[in-house]
C-alpha positions as CSV (number, residue, x, y, z in Angstrom):
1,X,0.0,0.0,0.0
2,X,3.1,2.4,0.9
3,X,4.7,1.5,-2.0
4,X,1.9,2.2,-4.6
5,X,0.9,5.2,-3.1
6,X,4.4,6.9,-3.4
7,X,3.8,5.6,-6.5
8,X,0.5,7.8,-7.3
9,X,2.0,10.8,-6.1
10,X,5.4,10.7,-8.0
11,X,4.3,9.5,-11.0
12,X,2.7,12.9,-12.5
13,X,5.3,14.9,-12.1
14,X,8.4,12.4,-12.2
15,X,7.2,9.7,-14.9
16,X,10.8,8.5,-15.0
17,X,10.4,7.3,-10.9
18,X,11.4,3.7,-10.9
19,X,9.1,1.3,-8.7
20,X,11.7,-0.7,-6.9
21,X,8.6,-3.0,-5.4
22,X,8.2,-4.1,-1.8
23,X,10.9,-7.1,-0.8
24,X,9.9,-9.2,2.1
25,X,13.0,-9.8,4.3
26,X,14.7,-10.2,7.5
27,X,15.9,-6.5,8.1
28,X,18.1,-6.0,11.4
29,X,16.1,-2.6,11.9
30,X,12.5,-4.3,11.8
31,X,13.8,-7.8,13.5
32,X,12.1,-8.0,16.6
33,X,9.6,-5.3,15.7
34,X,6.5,-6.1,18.1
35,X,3.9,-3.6,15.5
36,X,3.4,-3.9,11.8
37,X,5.8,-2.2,10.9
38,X,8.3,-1.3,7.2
39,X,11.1,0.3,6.0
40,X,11.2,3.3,3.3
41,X,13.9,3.9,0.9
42,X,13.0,6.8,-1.2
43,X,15.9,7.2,-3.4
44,X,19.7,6.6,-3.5
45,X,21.6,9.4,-2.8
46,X,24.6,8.5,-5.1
47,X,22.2,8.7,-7.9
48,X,22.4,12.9,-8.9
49,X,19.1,12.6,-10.8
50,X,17.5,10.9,-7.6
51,X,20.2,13.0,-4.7
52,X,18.9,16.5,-6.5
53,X,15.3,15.6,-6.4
54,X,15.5,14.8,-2.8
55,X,16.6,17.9,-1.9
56,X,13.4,19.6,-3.2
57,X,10.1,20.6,-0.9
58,X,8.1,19.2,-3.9
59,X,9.6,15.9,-4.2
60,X,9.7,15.4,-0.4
61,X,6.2,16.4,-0.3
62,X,4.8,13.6,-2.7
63,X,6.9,11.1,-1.1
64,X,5.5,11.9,2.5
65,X,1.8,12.3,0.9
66,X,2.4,8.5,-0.7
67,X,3.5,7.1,2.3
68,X,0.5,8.7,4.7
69,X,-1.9,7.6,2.2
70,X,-0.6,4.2,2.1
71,X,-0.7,3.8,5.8
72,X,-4.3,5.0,5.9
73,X,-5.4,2.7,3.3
74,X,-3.5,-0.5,5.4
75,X,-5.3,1.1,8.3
76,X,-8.3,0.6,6.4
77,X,-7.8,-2.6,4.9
78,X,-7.1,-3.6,8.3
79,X,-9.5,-2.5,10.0
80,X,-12.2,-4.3,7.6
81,X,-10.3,-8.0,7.6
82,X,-10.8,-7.3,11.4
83,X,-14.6,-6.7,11.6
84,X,-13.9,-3.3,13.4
């Protein structure tokens, strides 16, 4: 859900956005993790294309909007496997 909705949001304006996909694995930062929880990479800043959009309001902007929308929609998607 994270993933596609960064997706949505970069897409528009950056059509050239590669969608590196959501990799299951066992990451040392979310071993042990007690909550749902993930990790976002949003770019590589070796890459200049990729370093010199991150450094922008409006790339940052569409990024964090992707990610808080894709939250919400687990939230949701959650909430109605669980009967809430």
């Amino acid at each position: 859900d994270v993933q596609n909705g960064m997706m949505r949001y970069l897409k528009p304006k950056y059509p050239d956005v590669k969608n590196g996909g959501a990799k299951p694995g066992p990451f040392y930062i979310l071993v042990g993790a007690s909550r749902p929880s993930i990790l976002v990479e949003v770019g590589y800043l070796t890459n200049p294309k990729e370093r010199a959009r991150l450094f922008t309001s409006d790339y940052q902007n569409r990024i964090v909007s992707g990610i808080a929308e894709g939250v919400g929609k687990y939230l949701d998607n959650r909430e109605q496997q669980q009967g809430f």
